[in-house]
C-alpha positions in Angstrom: 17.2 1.1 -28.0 14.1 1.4 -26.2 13.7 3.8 -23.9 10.6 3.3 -21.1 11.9 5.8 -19.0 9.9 9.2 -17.4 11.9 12.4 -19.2 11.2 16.2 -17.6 12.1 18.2 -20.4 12.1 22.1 -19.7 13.5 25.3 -21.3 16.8 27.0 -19.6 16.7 30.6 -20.1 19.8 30.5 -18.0 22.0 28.2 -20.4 19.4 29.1 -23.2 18.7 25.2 -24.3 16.1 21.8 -23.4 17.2 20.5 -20.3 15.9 16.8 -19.9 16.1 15.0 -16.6 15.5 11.4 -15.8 14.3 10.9 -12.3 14.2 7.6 -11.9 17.6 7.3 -12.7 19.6 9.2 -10.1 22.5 12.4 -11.3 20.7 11.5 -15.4 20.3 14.9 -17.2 21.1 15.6 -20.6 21.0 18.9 -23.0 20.3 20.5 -26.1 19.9 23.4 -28.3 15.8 22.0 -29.7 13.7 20.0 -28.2 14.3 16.7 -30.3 17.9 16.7 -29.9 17.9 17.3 -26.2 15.2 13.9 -26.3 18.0 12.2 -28.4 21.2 13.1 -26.0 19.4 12.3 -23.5 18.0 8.6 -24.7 22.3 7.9 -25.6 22.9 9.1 -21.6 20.0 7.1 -20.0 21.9 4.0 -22.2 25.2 5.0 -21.0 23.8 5.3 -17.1 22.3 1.4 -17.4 25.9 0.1 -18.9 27.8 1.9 -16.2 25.0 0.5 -13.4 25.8 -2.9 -14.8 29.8 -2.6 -15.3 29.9 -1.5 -11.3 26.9 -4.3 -10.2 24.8 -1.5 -8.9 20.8 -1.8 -9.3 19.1 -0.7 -12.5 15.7 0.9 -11.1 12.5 -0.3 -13.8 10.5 2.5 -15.2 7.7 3.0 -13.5 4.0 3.4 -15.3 1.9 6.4 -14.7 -1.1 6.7 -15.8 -3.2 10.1 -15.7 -6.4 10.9 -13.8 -9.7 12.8 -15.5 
């Protein structure tokens, strides 16, 4: 799976693990206790969001490129 999407990851103190949202795909978050595995849940929900987009028709949005400015 190749995953092109932008991922916000950020610590919870709250729930005390990575929280990783996608915002290019609308409602897609994921979790976990380190880093790496809150990257790999979320790479298996970002998968799970395009099948369910395509089982109901809806629009798949592309990931967008950014590049950064010196």
């Amino acid at each position: 799976m190749s995953i092109k999407y932008k991922m916000i990851i950020y610590w919870s103190r709250e729930d005390n693990t990575f929280i990783v949202e996608v915002p290019e795909l609308p409602g897609c978050m994921a979790d976990g206790s380190t880093y790496q595995e809150a990257v790999v849940n979320a790479e298996v929900v970002i998968q799970e969001w395009i099948d369910i987009a395509k089982e109901l028709s809806r629009p798949i949005p592309e990931p967008t490129e950014h590049l950064l400015s010196a």
